[in-house]
C-alpha positions as YAML, in Angstrom:
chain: A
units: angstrom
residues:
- id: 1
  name: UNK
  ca: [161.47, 21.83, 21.80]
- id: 2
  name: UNK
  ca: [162.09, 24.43, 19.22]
- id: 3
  name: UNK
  ca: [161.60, 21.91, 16.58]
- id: 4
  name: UNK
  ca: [158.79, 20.93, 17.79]
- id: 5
  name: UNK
  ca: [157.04, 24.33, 17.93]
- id: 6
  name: UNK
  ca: [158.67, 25.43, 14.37]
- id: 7
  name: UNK
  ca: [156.98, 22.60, 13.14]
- id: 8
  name: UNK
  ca: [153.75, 23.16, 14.45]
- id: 9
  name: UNK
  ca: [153.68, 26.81, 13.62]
- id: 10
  name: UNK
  ca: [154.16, 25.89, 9.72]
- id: 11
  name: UNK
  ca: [151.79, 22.90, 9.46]
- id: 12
  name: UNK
  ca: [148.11, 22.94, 8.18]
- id: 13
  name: UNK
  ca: [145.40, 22.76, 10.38]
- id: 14
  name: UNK
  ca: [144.22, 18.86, 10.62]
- id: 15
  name: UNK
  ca: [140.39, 19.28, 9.84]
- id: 16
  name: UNK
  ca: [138.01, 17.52, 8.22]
- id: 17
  name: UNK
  ca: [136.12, 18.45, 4.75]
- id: 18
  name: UNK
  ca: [132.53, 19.90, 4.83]
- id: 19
  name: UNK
  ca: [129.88, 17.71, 4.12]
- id: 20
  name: UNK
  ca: [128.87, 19.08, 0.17]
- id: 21
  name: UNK
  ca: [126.05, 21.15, -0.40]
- id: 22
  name: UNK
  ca: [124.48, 17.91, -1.41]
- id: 23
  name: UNK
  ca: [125.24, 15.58, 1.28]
- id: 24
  name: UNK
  ca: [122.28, 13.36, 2.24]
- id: 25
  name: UNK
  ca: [119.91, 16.09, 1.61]
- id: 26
  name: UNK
  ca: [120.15, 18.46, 3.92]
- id: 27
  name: UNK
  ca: [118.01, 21.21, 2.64]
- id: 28
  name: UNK
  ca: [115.44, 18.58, 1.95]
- id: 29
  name: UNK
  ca: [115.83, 17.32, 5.48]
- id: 30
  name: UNK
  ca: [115.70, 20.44, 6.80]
- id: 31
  name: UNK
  ca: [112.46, 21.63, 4.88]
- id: 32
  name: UNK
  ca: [110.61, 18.60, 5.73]
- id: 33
  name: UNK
  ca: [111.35, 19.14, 9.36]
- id: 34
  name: UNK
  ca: [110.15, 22.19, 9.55]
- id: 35
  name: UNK
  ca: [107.40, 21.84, 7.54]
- id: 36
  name: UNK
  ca: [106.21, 18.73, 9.62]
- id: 37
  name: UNK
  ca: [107.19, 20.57, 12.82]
- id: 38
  name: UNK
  ca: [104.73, 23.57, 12.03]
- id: 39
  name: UNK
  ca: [102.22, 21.55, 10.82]
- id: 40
  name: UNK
  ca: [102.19, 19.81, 14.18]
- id: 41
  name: UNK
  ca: [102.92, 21.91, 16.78]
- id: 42
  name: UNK
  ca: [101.99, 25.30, 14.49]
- id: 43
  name: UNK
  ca: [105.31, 26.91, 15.48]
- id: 44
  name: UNK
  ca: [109.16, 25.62, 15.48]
- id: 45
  name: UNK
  ca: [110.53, 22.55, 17.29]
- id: 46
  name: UNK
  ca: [112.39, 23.39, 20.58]
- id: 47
  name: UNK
  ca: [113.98, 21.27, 22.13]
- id: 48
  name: UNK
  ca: [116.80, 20.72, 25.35]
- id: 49
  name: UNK
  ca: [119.65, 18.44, 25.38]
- id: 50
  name: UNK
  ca: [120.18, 16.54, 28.41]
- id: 51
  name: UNK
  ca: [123.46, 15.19, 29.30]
- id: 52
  name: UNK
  ca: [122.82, 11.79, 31.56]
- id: 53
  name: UNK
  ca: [126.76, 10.63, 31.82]
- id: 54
  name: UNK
  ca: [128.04, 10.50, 28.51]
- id: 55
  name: UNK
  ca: [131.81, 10.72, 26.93]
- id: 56
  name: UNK
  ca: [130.38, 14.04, 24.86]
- id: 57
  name: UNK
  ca: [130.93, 12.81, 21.85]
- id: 58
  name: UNK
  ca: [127.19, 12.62, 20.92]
- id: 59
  name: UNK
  ca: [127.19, 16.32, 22.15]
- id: 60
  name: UNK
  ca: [129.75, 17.49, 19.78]
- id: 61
  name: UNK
  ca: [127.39, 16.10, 17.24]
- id: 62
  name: UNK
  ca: [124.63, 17.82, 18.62]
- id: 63
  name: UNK
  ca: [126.20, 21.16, 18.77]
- id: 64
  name: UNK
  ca: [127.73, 20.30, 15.15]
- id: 65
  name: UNK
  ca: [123.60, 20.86, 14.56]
- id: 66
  name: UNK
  ca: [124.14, 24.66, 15.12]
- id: 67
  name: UNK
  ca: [127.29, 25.02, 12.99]
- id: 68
  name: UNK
  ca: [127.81, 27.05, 9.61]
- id: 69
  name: UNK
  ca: [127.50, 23.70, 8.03]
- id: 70
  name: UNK
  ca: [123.78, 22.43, 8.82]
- id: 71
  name: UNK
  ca: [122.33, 25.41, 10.82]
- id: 72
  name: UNK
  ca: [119.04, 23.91, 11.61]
- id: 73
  name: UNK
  ca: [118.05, 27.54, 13.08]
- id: 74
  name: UNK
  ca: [117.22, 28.31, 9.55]
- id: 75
  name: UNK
  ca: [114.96, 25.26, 9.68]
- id: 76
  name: UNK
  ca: [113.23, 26.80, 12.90]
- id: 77
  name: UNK
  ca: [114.56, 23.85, 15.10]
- id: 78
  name: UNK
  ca: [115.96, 25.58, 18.31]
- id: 79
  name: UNK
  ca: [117.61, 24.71, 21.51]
- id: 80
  name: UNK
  ca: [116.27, 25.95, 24.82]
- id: 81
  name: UNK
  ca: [118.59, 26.23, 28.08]
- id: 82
  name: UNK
  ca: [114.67, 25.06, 30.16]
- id: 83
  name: UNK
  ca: [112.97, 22.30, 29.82]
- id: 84
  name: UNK
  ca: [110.12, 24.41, 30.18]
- id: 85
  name: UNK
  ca: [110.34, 25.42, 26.64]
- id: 86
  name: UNK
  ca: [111.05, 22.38, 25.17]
- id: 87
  name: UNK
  ca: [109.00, 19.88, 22.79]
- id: 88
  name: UNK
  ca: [111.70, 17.53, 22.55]
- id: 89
  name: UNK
  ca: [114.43, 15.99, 25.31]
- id: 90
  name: UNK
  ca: [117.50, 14.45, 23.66]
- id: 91
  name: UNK
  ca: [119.32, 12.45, 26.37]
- id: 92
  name: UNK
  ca: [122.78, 11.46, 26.14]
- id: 93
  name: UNK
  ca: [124.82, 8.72, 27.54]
- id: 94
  name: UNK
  ca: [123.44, 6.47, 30.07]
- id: 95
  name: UNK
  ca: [122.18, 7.20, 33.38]
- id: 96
  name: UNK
  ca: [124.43, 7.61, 36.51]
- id: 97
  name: UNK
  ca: [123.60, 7.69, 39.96]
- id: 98
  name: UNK
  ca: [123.95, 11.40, 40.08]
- id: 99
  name: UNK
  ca: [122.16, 12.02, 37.07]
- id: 100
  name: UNK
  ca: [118.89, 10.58, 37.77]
- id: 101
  name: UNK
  ca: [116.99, 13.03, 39.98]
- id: 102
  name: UNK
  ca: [118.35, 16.03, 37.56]
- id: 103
  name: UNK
  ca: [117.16, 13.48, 34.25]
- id: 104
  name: UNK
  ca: [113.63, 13.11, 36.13]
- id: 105
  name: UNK
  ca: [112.95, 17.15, 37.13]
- id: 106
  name: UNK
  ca: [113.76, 18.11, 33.73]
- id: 107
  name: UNK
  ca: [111.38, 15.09, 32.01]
- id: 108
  name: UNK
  ca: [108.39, 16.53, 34.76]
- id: 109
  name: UNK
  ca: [109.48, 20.02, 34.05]
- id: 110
  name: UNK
  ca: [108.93, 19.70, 30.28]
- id: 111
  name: UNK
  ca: [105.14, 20.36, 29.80]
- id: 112
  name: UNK
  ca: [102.88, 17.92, 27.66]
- id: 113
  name: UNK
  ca: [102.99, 17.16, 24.64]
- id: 114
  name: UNK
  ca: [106.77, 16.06, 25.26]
- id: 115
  name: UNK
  ca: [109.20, 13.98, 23.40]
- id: 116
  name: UNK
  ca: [112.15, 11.68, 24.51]
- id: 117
  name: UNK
  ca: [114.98, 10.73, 22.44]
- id: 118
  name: UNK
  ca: [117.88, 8.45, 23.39]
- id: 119
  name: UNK
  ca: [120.57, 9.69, 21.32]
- id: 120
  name: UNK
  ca: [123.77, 7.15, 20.90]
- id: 121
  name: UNK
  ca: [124.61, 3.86, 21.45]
- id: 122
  name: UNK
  ca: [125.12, 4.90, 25.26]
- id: 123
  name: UNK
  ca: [122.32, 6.39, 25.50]
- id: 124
  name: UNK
  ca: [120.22, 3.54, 24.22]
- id: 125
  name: UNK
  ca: [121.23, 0.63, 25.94]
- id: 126
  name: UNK
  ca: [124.71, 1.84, 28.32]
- id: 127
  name: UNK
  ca: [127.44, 1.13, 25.34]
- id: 128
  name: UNK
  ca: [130.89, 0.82, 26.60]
- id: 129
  name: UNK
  ca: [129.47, 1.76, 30.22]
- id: 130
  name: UNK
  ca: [126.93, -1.47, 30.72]
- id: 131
  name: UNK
  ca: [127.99, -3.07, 33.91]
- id: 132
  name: UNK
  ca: [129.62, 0.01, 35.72]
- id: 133
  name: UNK
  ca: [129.23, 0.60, 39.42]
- id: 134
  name: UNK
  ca: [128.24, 4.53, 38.80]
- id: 135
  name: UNK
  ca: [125.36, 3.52, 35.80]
- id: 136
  name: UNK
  ca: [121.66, 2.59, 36.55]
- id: 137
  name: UNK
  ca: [121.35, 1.71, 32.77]
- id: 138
  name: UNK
  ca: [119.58, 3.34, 30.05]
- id: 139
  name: UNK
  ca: [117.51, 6.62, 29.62]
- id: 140
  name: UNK
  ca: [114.28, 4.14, 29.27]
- id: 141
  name: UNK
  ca: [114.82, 2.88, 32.08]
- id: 142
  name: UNK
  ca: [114.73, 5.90, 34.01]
- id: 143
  name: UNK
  ca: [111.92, 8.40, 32.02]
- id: 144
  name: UNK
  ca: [109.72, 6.74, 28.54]
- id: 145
  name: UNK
  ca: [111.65, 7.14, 25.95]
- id: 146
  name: UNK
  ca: [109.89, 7.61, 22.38]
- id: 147
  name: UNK
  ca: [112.82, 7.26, 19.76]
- id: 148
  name: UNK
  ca: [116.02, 5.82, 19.93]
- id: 149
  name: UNK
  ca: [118.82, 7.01, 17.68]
- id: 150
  name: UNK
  ca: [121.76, 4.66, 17.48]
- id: 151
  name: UNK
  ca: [125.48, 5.58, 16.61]
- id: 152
  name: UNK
  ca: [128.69, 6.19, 18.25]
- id: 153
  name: UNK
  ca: [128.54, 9.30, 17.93]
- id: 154
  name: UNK
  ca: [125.24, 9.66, 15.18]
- id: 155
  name: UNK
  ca: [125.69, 11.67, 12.80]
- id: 156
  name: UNK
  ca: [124.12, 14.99, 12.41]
- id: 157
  name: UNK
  ca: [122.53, 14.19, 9.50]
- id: 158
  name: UNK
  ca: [120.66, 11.07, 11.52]
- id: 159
  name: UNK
  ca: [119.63, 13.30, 14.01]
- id: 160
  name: UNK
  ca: [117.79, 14.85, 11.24]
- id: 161
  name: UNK
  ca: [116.47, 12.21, 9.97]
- id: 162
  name: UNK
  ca: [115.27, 10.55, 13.80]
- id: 163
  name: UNK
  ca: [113.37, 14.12, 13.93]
- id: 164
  name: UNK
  ca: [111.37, 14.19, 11.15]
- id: 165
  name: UNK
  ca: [110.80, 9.99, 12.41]
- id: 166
  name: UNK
  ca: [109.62, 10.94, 15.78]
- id: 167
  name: UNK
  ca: [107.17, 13.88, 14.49]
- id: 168
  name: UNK
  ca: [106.08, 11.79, 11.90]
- id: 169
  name: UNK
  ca: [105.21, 9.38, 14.60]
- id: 170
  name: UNK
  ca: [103.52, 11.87, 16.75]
- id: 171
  name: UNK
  ca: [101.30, 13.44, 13.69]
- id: 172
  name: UNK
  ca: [100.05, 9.55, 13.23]
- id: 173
  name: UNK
  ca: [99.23, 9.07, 17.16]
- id: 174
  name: UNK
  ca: [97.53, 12.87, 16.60]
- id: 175
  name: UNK
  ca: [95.19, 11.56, 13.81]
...
């Protein structure tokens, strides 16, 4: 045991490295999204995460959004703890049985104009989950769902990018 914790006490920290300053442009991203958001909406991009059943690892990715690293505050993309704040949903993982009335309150509580996005693999069509007894299926098949971002996790650099996809969308249906 003492080996153990000596050994622990002197190694380095197992972490991974940063994305660069240049990594998949996230300034660029970041600009565009808020630019695109205001233009839109005339304010920042709100929006409230929504946790149907998943494993969390498409929430760590999510929250990875808020981090020193991206920061989309700076962007004016913000997270609200209502969905009567919100522009955007992001749902997670796939539906359960006692996720559904809480998944539909939140989708009517969210006032119009209102987004969906099925974030990860789970989310989009059950992943790993399709065919268990405690999963109706899918986040479309409980509320509409506009955008669908695949990965297992995504990245948060593709949750960027499915962003500035779904507004661009909307500012096309607006015209």
């Amino acid at each position: 045991m003492r080996t153990l914790l000596l050994k622990s006490l002197f190694a380095r920290p197992v972490t991974i490295k940063a994305p660069g300053a240049d990594d998949g442009g996230l300034e660029e991203l970041g600009r565009a999204l808020a630019a695109r958001g205001r233009r839109l909406f005339g304010r920042s991009i709100t929006i409230r995460e929504v946790d149907a059943g998943s494993c969390n690892g498409c929430e760590l990715e999510i929250h990875a959004l808020s981090n020193s690293v991206y920061d989309v505050e700076r962007f004016g993309l913000r997270f609200a703890a209502s969905p009567r704040h919100a522009d955007v949903l992001l749902v997670t993982g796939p539906v359960t049985h006692n996720m559904k009335v809480a998944l539909e309150r939140t989708y009517a509580a969210t006032p119009d104009p209102k987004w969906v996005v099925a974030v990860g693999d789970c989310g989009c069509g059950c992943g790993v989950f399709e065919g268990s007894y405690a999963v109706i299926g899918a986040v479309d098949k409980v509320i509409p769902v506009d955008l669908h971002i695949r990965g297992c996790p995504p990245r948060p650099i593709d949750l960027l990018r499915g962003l500035i996809a779904l507004i661009d969308k909307a500012a096309a249906k607006a015209s």
